[in-house]
Backbone as CSV, one residue per row, in Angstrom:
resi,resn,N_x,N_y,N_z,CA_x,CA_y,CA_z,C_x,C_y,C_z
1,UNK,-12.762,-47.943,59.837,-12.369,-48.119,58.442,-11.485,-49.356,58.316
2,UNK,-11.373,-50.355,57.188,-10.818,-51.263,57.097,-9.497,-51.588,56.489
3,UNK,-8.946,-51.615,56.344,-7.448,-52.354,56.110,-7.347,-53.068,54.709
4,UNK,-8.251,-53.544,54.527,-8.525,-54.309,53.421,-7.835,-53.566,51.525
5,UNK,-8.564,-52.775,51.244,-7.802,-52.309,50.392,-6.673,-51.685,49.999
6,UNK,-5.965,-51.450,51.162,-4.651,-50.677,51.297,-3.799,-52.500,51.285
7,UNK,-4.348,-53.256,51.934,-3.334,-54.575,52.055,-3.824,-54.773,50.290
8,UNK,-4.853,-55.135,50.268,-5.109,-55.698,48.769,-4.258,-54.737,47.600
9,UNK,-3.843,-53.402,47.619,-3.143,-52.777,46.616,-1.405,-53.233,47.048
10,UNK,-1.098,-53.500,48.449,0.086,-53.961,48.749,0.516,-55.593,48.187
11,UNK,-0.407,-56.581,48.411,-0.054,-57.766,47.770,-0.608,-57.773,46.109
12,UNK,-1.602,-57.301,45.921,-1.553,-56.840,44.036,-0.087,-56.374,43.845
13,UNK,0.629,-55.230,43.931,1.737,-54.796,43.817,2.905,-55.874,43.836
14,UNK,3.230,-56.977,45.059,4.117,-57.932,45.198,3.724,-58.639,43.875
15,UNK,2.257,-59.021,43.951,2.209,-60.446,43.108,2.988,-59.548,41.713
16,UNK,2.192,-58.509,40.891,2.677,-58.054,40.321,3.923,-58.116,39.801
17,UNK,5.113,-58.144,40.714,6.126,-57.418,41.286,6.995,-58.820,40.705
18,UNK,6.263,-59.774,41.456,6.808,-61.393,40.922,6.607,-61.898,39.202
19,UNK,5.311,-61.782,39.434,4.959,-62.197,37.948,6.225,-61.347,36.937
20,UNK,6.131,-60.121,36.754,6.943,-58.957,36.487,8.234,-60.181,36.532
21,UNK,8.983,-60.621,37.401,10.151,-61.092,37.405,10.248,-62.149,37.073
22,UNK,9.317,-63.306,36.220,9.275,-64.241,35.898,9.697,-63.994,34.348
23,UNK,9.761,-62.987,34.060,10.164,-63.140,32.202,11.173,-62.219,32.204
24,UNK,11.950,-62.461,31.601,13.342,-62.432,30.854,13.531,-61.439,31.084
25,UNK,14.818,-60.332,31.294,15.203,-59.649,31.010,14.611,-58.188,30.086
26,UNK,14.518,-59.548,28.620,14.717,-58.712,27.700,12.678,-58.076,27.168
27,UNK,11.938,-59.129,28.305,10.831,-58.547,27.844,9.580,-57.723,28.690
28,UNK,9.605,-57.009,28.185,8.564,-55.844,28.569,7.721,-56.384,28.940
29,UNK,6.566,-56.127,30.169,5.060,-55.800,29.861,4.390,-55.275,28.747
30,UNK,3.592,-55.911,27.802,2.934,-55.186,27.009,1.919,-54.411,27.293
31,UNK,2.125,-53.122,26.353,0.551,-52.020,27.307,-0.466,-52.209,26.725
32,UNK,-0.875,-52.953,25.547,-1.649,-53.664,24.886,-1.524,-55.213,24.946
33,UNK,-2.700,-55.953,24.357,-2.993,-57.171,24.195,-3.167,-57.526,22.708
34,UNK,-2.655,-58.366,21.966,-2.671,-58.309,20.744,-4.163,-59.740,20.439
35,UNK,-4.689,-59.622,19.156,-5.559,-60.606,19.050,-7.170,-60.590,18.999
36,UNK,-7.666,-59.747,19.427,-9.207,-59.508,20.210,-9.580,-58.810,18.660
37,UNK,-9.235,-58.489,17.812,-9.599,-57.996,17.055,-9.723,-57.723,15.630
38,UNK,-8.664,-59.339,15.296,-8.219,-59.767,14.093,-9.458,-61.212,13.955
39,UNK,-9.085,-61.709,12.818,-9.932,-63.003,12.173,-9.256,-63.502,13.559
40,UNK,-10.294,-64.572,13.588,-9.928,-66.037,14.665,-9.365,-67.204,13.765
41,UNK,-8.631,-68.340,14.556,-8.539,-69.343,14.206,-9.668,-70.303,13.804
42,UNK,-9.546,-71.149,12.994,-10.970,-72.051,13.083,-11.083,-73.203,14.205
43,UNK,-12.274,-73.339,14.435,-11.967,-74.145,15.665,-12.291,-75.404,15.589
44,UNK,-12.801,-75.920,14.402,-12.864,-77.181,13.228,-13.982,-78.324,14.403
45,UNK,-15.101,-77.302,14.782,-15.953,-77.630,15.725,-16.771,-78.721,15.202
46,UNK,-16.923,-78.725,13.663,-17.592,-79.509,13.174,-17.021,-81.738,13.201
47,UNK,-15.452,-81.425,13.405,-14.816,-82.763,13.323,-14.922,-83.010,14.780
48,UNK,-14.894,-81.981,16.069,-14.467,-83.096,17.248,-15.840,-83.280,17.402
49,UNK,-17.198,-82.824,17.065,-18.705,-83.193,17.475,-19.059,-84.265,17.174
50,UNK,-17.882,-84.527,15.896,-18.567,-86.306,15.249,-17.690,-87.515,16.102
51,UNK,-16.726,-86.910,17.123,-15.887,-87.723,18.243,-16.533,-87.691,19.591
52,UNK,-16.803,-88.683,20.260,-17.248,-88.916,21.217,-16.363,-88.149,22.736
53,UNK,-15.688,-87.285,22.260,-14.001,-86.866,22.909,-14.999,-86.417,24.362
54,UNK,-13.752,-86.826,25.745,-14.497,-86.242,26.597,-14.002,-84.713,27.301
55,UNK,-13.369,-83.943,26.083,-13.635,-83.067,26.253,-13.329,-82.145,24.578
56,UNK,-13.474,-80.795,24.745,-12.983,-80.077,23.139,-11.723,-79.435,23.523
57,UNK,-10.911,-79.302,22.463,-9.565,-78.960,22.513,-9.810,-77.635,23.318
58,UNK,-10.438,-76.826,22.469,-10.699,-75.771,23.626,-10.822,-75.926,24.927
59,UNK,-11.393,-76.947,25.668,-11.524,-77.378,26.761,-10.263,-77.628,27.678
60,UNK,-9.426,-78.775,26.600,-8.280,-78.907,27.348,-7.617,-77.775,27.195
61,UNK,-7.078,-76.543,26.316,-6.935,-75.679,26.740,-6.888,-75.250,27.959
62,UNK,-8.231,-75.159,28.525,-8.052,-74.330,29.853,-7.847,-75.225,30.756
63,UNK,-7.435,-76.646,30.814,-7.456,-77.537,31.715,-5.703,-77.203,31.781
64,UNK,-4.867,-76.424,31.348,-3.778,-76.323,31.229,-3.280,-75.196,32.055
65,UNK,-2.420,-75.368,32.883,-1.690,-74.089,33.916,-1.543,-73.152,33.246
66,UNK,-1.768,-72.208,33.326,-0.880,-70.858,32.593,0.542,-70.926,31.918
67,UNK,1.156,-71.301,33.159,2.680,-72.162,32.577,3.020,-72.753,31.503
68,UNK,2.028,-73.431,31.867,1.890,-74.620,30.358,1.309,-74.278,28.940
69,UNK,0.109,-73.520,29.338,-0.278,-72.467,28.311,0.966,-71.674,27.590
70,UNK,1.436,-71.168,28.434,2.618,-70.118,27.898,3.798,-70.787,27.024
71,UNK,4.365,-72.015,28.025,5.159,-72.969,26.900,4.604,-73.093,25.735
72,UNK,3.081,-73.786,25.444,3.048,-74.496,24.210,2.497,-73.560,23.366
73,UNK,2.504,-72.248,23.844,1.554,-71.054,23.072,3.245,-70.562,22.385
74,UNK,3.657,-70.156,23.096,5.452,-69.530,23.038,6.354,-70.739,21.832
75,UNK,6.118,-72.107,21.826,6.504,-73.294,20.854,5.703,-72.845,19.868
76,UNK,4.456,-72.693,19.600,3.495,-72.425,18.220,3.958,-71.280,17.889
77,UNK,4.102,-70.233,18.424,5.043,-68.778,17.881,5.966,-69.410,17.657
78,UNK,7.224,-69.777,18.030,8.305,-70.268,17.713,8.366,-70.974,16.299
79,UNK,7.191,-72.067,15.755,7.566,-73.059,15.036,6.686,-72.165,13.490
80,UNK,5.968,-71.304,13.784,5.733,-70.639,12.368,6.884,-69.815,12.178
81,UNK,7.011,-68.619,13.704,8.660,-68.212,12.976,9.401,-68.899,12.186
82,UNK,9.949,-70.020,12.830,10.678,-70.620,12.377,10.595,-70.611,10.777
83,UNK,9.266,-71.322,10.586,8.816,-71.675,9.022,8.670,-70.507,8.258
84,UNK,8.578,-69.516,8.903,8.863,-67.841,8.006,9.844,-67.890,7.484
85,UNK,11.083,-68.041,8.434,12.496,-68.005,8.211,13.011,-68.562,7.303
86,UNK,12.675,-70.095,7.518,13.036,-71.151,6.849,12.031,-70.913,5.399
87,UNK,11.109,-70.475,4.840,10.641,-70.145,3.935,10.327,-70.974,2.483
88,UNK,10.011,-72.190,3.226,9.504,-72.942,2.353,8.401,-73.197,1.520
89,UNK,8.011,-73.103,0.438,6.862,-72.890,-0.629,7.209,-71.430,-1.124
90,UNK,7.937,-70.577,-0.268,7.675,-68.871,-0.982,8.735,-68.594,-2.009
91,UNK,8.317,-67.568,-2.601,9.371,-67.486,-4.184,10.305,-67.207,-3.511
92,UNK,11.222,-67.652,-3.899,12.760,-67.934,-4.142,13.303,-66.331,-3.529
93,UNK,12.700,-64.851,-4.327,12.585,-63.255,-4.010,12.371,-63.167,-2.958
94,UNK,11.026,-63.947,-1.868,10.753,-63.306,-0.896,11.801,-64.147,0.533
95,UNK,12.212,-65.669,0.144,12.732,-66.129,0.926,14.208,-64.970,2.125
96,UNK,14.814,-66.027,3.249,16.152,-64.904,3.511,16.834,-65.383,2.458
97,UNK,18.290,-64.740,3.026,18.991,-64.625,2.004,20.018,-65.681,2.658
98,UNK,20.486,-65.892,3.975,21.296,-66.446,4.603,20.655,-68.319,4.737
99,UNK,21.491,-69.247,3.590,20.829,-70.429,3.497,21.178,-71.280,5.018
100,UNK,22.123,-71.237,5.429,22.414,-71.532,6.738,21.655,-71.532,7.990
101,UNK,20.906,-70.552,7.520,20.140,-69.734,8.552,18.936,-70.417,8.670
102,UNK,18.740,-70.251,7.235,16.717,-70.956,6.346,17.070,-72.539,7.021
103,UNK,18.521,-73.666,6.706,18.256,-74.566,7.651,18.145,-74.498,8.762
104,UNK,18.339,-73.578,9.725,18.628,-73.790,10.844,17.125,-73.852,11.110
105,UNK,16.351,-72.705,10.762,15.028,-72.097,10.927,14.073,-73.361,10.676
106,UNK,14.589,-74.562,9.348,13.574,-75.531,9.008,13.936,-76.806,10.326
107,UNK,15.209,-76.513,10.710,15.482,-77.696,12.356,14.698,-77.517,13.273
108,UNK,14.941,-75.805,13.373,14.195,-75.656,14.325,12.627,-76.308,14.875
109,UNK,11.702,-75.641,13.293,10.360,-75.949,13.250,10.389,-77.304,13.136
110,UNK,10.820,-78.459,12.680,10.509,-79.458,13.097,10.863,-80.154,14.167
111,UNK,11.820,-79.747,14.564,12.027,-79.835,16.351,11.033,-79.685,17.373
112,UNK,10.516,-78.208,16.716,9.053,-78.113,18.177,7.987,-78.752,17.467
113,UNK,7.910,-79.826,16.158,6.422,-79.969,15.527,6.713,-81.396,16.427
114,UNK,8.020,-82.152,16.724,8.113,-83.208,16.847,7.956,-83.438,18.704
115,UNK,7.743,-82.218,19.106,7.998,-82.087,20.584,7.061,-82.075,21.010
116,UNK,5.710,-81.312,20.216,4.602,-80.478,21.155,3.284,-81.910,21.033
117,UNK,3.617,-82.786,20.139,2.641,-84.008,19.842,3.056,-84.632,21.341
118,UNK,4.257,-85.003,21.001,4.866,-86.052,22.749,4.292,-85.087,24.225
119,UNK,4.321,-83.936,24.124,3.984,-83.052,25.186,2.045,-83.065,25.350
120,UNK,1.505,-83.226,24.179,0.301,-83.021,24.933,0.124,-84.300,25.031
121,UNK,0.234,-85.514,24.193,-0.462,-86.941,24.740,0.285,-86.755,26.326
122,UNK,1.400,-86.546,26.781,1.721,-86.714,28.216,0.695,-86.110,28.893
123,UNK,0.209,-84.686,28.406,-0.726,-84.117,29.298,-2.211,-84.573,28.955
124,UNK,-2.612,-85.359,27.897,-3.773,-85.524,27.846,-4.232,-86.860,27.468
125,UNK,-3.433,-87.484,28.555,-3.954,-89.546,27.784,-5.434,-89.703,27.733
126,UNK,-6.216,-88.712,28.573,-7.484,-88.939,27.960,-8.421,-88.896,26.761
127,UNK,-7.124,-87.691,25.861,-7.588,-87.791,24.940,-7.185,-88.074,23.325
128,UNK,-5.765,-88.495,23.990,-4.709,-88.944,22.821,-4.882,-90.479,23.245
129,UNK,-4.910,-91.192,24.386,-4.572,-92.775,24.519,-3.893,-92.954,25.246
130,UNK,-3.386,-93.712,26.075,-1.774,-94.477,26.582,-1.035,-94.647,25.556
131,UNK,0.549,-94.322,26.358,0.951,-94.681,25.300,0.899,-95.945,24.300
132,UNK,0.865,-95.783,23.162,0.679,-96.971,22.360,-0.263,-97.592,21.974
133,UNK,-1.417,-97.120,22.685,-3.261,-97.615,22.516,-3.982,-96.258,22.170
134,UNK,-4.711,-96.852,21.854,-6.132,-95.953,21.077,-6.780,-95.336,22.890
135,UNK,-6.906,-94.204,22.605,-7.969,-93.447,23.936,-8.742,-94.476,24.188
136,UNK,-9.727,-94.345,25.262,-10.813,-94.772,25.646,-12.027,-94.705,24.435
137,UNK,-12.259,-93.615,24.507,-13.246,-92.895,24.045,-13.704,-93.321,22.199
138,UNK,-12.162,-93.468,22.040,-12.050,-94.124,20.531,-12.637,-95.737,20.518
139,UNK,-11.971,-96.548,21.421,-12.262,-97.475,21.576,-13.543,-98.144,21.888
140,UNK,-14.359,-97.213,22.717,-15.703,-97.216,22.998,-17.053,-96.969,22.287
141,UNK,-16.203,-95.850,21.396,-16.847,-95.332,20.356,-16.795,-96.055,19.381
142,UNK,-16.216,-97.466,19.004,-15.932,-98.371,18.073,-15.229,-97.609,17.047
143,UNK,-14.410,-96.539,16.969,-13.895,-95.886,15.843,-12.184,-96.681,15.734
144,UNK,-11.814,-97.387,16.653,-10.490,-97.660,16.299,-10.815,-99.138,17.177
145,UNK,-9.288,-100.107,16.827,-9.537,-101.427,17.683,-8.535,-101.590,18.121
């Protein structure tokens, strides 16, 4: 008899065990997954098909560590909170009540709107450009000069 699955439930358990200790304190494992079952986002498939892009956002998506996933997924939660908070366009009734707060909430969100642009051209000059130049792909594609 082999060894194999008794080790494989022992290092499942560690990795587990780690991952588990990589988040905060204050947050749980969820025993659900939220998402699988609501409307989707649009995936505005129709604008990158008319771009020569060499890859789809979706794509770079997964070209992204988990890590990294988690940052810029965890910043996009962050920066609508924020804009909840901060409650700009909503009647005046539904806004908070604490104005201090509503600025802090509108710093916030433009803090991570102004962060997460600089963060992916770093991760994706292939498909944002060098800095300061048009991508390849744009350039090739004669869409920019």
């Amino acid at each position: 008899m082999s060894n194999a699955l008794p080790r494989r439930r022992i290092i499942g358990a560690a990795l587990a065990t780690v991952a588990a200790s990589a988040l905060p304190a204050s947050a749980a494992l969820p025993t659900t997954l939220r998402g699988d079952d609501g409307d989707r986002l649009p995936d505005h498939a129709a604008l990158w098909s008319r771009l020569p892009l060499p890859f789809s956002p979706a794509e770079a998506w997964h070209r992204l560590s988990p890590a990294t996933q988690a940052e810029i997924g965890a910043a996009v939660i962050g920066m609508a909170l924020a804009e909840y908070v901060y409650g700009d366009g909503m009647a005046e009734a539904d806004q908070f009540l604490d104005d201090g707060l509503r600025s802090s909430a509108a710093d916030v969100s433009h803090d991570l709107l102004n962060a997460i642009g600089p963060r992916l051209w770093a991760l994706f000059p292939d498909l944002y450009g060098p800095d300061g130049d048009h991508p390849a792909w744009a350039l090739a594609g004669g869409l920019a000069r």
